[in-house]
Each structure stands twice: as structure tokens, then as C-alpha cells.
OpenMM code with the backbone's topology and positions (N, CA, C; nanometers):
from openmm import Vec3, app, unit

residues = "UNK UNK UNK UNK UNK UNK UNK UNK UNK UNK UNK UNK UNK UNK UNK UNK UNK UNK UNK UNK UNK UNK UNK UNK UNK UNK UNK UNK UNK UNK UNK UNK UNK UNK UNK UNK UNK UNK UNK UNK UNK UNK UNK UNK UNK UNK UNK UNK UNK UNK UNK UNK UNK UNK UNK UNK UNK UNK UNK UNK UNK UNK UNK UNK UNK UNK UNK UNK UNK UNK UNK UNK UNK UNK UNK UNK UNK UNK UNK UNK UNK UNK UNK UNK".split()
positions = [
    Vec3(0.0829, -0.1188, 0.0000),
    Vec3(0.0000, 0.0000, 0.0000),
    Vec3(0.0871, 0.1249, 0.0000),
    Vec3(0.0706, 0.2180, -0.0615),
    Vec3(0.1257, 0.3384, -0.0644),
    Vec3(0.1167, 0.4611, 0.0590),
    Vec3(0.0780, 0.4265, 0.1633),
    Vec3(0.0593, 0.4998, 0.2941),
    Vec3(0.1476, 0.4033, 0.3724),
    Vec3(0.1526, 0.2850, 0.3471),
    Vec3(0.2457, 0.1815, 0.4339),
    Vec3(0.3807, 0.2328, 0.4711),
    Vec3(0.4609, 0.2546, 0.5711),
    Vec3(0.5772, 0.3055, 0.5819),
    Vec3(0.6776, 0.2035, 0.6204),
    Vec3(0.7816, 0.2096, 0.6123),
    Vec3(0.9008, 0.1083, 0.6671),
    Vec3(0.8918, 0.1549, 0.8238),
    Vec3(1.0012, 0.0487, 0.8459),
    Vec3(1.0269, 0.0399, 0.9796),
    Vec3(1.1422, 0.1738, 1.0285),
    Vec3(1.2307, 0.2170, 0.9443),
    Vec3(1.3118, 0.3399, 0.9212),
    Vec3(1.2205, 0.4377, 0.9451),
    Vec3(1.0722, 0.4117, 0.8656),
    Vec3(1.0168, 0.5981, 0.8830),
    Vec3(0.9133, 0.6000, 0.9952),
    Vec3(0.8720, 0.4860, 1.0816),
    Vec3(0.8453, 0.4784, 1.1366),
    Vec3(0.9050, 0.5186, 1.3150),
    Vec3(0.9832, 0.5890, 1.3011),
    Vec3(1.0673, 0.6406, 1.4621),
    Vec3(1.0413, 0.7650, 1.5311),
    Vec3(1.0900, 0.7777, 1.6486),
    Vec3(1.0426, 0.8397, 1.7135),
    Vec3(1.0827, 0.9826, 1.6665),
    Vec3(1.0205, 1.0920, 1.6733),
    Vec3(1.0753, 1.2030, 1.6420),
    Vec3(1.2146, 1.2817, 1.7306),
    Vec3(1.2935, 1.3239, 1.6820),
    Vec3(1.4051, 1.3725, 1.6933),
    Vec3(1.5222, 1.2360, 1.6871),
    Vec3(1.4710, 1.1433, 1.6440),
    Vec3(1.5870, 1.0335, 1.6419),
    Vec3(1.6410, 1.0238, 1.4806),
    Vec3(1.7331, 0.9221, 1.4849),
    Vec3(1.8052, 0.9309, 1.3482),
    Vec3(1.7734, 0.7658, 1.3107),
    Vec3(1.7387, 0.7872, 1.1957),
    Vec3(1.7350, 0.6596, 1.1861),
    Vec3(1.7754, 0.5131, 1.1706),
    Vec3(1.7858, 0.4028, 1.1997),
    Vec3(1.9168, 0.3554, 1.2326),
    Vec3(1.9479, 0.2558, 1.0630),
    Vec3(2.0654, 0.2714, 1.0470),
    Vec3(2.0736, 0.2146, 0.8800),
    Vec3(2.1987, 0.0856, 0.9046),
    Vec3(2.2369, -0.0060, 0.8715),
    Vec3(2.2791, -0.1266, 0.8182),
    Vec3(2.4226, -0.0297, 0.8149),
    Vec3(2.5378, -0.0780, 0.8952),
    Vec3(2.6664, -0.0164, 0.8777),
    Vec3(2.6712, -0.0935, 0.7200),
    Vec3(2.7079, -0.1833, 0.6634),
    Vec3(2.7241, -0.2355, 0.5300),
    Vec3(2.6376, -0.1174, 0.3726),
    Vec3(2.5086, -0.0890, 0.4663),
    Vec3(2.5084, 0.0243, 0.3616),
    Vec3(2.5353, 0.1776, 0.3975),
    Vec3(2.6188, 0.1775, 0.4670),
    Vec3(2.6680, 0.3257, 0.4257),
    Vec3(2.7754, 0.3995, 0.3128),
    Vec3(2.7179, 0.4614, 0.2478),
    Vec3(2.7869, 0.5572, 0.1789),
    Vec3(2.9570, 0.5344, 0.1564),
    Vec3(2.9658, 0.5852, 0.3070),
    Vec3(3.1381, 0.5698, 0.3280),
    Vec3(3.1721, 0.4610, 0.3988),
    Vec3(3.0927, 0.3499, 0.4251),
    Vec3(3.1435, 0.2346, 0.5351),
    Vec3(3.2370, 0.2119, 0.4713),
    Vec3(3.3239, 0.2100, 0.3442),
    Vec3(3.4304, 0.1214, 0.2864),
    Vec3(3.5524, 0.2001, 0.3315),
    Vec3(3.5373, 0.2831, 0.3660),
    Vec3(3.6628, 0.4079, 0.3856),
    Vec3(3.6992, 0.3463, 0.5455),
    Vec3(3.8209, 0.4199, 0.5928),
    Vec3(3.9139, 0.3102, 0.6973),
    Vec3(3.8619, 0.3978, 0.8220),
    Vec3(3.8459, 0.3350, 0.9399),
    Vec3(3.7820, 0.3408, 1.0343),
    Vec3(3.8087, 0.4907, 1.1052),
    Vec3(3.7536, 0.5731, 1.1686),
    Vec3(3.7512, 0.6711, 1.2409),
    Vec3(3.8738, 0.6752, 1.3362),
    Vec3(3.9448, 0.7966, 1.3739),
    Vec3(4.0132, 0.7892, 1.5034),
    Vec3(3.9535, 0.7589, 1.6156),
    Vec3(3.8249, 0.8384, 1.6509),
    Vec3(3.7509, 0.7723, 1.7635),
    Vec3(3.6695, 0.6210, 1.7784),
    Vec3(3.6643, 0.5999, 1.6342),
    Vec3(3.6079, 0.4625, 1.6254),
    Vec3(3.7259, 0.3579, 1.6486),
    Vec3(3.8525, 0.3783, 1.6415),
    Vec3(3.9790, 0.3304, 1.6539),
    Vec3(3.9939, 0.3191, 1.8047),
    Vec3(4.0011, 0.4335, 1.8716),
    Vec3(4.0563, 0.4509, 2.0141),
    Vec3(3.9131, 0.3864, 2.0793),
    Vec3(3.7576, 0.4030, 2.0484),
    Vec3(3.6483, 0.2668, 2.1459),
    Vec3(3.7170, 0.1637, 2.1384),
    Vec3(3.7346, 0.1311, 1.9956),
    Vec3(3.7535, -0.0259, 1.9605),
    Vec3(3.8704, -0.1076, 2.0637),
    Vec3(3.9930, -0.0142, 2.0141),
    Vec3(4.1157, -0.0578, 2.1454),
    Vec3(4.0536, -0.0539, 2.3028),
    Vec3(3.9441, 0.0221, 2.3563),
    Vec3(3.9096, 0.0562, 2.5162),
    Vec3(3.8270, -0.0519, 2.5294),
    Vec3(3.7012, -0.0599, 2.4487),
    Vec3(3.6564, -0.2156, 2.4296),
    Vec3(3.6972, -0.3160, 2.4366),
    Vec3(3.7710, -0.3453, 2.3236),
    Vec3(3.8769, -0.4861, 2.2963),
    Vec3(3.9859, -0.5398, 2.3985),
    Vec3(4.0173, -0.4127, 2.4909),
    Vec3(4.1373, -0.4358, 2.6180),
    Vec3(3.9845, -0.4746, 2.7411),
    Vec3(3.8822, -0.4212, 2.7420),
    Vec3(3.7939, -0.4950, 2.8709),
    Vec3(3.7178, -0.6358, 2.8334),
    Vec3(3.7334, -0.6808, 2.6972),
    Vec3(3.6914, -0.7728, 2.6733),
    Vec3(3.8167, -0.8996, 2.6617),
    Vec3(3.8827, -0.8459, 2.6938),
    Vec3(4.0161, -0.9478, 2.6281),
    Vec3(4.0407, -1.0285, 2.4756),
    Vec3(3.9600, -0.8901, 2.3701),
    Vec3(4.0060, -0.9335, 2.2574),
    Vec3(4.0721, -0.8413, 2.1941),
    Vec3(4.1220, -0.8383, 2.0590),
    Vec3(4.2081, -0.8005, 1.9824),
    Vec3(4.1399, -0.7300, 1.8371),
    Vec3(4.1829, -0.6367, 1.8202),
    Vec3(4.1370, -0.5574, 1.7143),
    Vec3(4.2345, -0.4955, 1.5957),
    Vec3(4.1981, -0.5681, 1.4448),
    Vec3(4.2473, -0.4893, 1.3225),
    Vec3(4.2027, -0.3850, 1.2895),
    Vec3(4.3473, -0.3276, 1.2953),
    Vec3(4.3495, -0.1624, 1.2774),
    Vec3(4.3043, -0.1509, 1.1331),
    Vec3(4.3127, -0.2343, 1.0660),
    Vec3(4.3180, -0.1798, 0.8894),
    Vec3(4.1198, -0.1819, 0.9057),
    Vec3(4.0746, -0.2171, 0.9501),
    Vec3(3.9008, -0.2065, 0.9449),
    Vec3(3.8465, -0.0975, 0.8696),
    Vec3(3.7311, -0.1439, 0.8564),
    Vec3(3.6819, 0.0004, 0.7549),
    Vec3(3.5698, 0.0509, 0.8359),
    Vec3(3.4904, 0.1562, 0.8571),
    Vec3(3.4324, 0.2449, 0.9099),
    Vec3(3.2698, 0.1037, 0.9665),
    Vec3(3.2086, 0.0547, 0.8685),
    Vec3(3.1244, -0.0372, 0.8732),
    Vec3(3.1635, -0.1707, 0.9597),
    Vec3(3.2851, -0.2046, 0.9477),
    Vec3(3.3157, -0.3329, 1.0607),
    Vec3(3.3588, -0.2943, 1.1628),
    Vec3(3.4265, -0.1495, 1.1350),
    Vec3(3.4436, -0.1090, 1.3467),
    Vec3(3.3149, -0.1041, 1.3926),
    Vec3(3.2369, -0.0366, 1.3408),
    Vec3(3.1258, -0.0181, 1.4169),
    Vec3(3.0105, -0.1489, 1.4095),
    Vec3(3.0512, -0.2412, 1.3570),
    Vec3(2.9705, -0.3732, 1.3851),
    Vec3(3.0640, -0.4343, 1.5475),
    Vec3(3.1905, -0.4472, 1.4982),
    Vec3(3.2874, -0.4887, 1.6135),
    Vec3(3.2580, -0.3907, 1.7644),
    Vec3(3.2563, -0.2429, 1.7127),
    Vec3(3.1810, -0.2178, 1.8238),
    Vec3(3.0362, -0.2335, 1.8773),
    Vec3(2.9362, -0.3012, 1.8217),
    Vec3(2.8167, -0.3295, 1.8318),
    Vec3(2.8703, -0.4587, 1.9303),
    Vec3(2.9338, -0.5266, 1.8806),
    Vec3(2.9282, -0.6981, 1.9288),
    Vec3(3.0258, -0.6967, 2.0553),
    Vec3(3.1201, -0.5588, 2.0472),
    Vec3(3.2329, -0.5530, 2.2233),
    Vec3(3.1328, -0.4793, 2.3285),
    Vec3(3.0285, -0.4474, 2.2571),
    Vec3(2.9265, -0.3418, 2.3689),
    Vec3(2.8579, -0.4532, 2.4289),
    Vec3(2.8148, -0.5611, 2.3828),
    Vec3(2.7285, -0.6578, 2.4308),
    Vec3(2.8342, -0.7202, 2.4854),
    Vec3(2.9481, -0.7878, 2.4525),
    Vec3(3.0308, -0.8943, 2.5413),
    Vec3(3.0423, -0.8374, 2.6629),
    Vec3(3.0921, -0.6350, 2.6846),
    Vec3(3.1315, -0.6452, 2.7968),
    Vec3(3.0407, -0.5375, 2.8821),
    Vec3(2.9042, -0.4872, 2.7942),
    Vec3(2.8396, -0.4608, 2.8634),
    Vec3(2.8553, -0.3053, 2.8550),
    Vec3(2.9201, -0.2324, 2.7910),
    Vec3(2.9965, -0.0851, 2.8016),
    Vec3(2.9007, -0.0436, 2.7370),
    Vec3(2.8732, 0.0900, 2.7270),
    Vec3(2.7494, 0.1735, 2.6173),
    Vec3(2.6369, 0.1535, 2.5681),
    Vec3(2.6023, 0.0690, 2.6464),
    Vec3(2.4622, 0.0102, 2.6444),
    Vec3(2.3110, 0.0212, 2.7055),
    Vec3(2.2168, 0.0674, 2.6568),
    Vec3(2.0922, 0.1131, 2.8198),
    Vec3(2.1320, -0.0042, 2.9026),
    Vec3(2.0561, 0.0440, 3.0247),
    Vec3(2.0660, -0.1127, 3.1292),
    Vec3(1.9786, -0.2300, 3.0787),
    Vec3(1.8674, -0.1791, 3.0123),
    Vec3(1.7681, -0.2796, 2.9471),
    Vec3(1.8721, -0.3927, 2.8763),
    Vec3(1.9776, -0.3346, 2.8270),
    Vec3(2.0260, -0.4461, 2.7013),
    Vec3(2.1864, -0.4781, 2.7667),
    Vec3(2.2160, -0.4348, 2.8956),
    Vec3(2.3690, -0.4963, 2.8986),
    Vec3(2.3272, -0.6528, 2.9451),
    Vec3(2.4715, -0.6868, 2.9000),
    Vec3(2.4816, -0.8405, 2.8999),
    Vec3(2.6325, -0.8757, 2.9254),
    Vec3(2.6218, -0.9805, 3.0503),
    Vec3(2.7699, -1.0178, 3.1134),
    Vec3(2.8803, -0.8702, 3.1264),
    Vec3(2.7604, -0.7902, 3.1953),
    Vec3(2.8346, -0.6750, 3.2744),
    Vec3(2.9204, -0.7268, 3.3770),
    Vec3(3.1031, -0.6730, 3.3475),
    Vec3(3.1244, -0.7165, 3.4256),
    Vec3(3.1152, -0.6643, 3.5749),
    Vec3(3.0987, -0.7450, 3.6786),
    Vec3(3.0785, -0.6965, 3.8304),
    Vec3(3.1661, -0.5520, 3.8814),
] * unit.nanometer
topology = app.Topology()
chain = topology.addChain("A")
for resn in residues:
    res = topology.addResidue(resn, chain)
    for name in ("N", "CA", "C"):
        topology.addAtom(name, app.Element.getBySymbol(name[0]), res)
């Protein structure tokens, strides 16, 4: 139906809407300085290891998946194996 909206235009007002790191624009371009320096603060409380050569779209998946292992930047609704 042509009034039907996605799930994208469907959000709350003043929010951004959230898009697929794989389709962004510039995800192919090499990862942020600040997306660099989470990834290392993350990756040292999780006890894993992070490639620097990443591109803008897999840091920020890698940071999606170190927020859940160790619980960092997350509402309280969604942390998981916070550590104590």
C-alpha cells in the first residue's frame, strides 16, 4: 500500500534513523580515530584483539558486538555479562 511506511520511517521524532553499517555511503573508507581509540578501550575490557586496517562499517559492527560482550554503552535494558 502506498501509505504503508518502513520500519526506518516509522521512529520516534528527533531520532536518526538507524541504517545497516554495510550500507553506508562511506562504510568502505578506513575506520575513524575515535572509532579506533572505542575499539582498542573495548577490545582491552573484553580481552580481545582488534584490526586496525578495518573500515568504518566493521568497526562499528565490532563495536556493536564488544558493547554486548562487555556490557559498556549500552541502556541497562540491554547490557549483557556486565562485568561486576
Amino acid at each position: 500500500m502506498a501509505n504503508e511506511k518502513t520500519t526506518q520511517d516509522q521512529q520516534q521524532p528527533g531520532q536518526n534513523p538507524v541504517k545497516d553499517p554495510k550500507e553506508w555511503k562511506t562504510g568502505d573508507e578506513p575506520m575513524t580515530g575515535p572509532q579506533n581509540s572505542y575499539l582498542h578501550t573495548l577490545a582491552r575490557e573484553a580481552g580481545d584483539e582488534v584490526d586496525d586496517s578495518m573500515t568504518k562499517s566493521e568497526a562499528s559492527e565490532k563495536i556493536d558486538e564488544l558493547q554486548h560482550k562487555t556490557g559498556r554503552g549500552l541502556p541497562a535494558s540491554q547490557e549483557k555479562n556486565k562485568p561486576a
